[in-house]
One Martini backbone bead per residue (centre of mass of N, CA, C, O) as a GRO file, in nm:
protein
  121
    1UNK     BB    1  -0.619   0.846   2.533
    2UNK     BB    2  -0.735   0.758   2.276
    3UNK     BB    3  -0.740   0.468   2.053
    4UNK     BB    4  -0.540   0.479   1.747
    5UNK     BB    5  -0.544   0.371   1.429
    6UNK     BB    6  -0.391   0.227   1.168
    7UNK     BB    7  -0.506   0.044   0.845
    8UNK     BB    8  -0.440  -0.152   0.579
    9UNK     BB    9  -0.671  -0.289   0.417
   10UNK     BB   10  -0.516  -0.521   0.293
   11UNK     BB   11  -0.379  -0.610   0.607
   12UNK     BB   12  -0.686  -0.673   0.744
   13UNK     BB   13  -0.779  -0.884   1.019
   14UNK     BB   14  -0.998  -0.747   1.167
   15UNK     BB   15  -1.182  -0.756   1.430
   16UNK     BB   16  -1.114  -0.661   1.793
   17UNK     BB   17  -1.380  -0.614   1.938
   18UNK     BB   18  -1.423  -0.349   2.088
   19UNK     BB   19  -1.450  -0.140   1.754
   20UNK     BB   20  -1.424   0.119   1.560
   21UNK     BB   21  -1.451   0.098   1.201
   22UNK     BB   22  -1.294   0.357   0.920
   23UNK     BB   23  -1.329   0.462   0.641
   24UNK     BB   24  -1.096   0.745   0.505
   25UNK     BB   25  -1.135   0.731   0.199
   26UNK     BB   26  -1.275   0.878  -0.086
   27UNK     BB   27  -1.180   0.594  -0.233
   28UNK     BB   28  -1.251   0.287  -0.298
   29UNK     BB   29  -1.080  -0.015  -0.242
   30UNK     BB   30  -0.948  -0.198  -0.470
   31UNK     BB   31  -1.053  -0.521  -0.527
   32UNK     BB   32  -1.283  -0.438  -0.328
   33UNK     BB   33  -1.578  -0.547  -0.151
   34UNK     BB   34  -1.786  -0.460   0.095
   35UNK     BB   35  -1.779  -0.759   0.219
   36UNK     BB   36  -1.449  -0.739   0.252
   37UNK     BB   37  -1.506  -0.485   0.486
   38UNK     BB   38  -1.425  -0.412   0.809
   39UNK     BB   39  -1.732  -0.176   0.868
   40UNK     BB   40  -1.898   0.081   0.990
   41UNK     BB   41  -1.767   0.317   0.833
   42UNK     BB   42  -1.764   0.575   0.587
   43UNK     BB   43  -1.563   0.828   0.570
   44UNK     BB   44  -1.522   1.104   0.325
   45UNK     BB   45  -1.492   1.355   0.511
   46UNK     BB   46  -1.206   1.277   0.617
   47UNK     BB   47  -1.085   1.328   0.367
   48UNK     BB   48  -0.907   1.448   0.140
   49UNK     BB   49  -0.930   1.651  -0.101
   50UNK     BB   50  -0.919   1.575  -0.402
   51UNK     BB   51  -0.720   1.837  -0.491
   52UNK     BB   52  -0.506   1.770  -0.265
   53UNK     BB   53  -0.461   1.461  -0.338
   54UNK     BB   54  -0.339   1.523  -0.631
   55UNK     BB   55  -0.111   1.727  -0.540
   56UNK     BB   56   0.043   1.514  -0.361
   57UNK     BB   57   0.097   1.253  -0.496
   58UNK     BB   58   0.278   1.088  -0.307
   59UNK     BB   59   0.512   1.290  -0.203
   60UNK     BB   60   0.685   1.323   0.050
   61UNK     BB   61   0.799   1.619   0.030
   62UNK     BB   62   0.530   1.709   0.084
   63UNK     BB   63   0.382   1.650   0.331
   64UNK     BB   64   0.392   1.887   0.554
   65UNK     BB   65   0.209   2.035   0.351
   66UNK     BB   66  -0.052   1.875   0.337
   67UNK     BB   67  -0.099   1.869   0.665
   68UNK     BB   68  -0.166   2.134   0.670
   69UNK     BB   69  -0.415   2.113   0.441
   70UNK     BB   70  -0.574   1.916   0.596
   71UNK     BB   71  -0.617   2.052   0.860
   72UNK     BB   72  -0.778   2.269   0.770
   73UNK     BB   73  -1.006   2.103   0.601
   74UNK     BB   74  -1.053   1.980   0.927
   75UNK     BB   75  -1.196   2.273   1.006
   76UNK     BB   76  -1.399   2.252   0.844
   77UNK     BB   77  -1.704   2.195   0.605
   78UNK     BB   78  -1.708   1.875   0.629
   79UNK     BB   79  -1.473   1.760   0.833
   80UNK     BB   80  -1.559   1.857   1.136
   81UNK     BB   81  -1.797   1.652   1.153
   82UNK     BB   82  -1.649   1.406   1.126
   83UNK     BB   83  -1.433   1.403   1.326
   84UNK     BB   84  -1.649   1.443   1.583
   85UNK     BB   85  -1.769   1.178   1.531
   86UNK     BB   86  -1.457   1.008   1.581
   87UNK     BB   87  -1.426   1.113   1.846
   88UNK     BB   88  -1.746   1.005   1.995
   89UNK     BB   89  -1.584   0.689   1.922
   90UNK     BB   90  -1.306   0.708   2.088
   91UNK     BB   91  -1.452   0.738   2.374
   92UNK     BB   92  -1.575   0.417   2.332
   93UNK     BB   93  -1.351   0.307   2.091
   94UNK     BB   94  -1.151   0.166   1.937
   95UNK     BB   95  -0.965   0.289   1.660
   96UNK     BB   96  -1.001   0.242   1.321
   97UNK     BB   97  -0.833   0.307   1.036
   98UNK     BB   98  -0.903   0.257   0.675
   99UNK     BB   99  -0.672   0.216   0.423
  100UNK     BB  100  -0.518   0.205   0.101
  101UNK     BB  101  -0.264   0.289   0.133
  102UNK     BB  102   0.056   0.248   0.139
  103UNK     BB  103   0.182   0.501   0.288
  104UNK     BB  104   0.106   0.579   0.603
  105UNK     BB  105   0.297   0.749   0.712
  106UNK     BB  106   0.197   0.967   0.426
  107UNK     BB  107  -0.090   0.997   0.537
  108UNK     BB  108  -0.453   1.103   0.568
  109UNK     BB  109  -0.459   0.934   0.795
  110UNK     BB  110  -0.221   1.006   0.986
  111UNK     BB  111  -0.321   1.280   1.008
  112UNK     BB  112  -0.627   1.226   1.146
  113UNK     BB  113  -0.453   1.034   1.411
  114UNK     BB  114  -0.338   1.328   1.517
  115UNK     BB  115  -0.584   1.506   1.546
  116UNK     BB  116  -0.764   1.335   1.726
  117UNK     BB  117  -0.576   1.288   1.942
  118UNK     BB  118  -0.588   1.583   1.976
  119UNK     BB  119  -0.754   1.878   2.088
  120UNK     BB  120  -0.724   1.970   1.794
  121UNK     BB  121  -0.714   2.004   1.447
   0.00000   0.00000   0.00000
């Protein structure tokens, strides 16, 4: 099983060896200019969609119905490819998710990085 890892952006020490690092998230994070982010890809397409992300509002008690709804979303296009792409880069690199995120425990980044892990997401 490839390494497959999430970091906080704002807490991210930058990269560590061979490592493909992708910002995961749909809005880029507040605060950081482009050149302060250690990162090979924006991948927005694997982020969950707008209107998922405003219904979850970061509530953990939605959490399970959230990744429910997100690997579904994972499952379509344009998520699919995003995913596949991800999936291409983690059998050759770990793989670094970075978001921006508070609880990470309960992010659409953890979401993403247990469906990579998994044989089908």
């Amino acid at each position: 099983m490839p390494e497959i890892v999430v970091v906080r952006v704002y807490e991210d020490a930058g990269r560590s060896g061979a490592e493909y690092r992708a910002l995961v998230d749909r809005l880029w994070p507040r605060g950081l200019t482009k050149e302060a982010v250690d990162l090979d890809e924006w991948v927005k397409d694997a982020a969950p969609s707008a209107e998922l992300r405003r219904w979850y509002g970061h509530q953990p008690e939605r959490f399970e119905e959230f990744a429910r709804r997100y690997r579904a979303e994972l499952r379509t296009e344009p998520g699919a490819s995003a995913v596949a792409g991800l999936r291409r880069q983690a059998r050759h690199h770990r793989l670094v998710l970075l978001t921006a995120t508070r609880d990470v425990e309960h992010s659409g980044a953890e979401v993403l990085r247990r469906a990579l892990g998994s044989a089908r997401s």
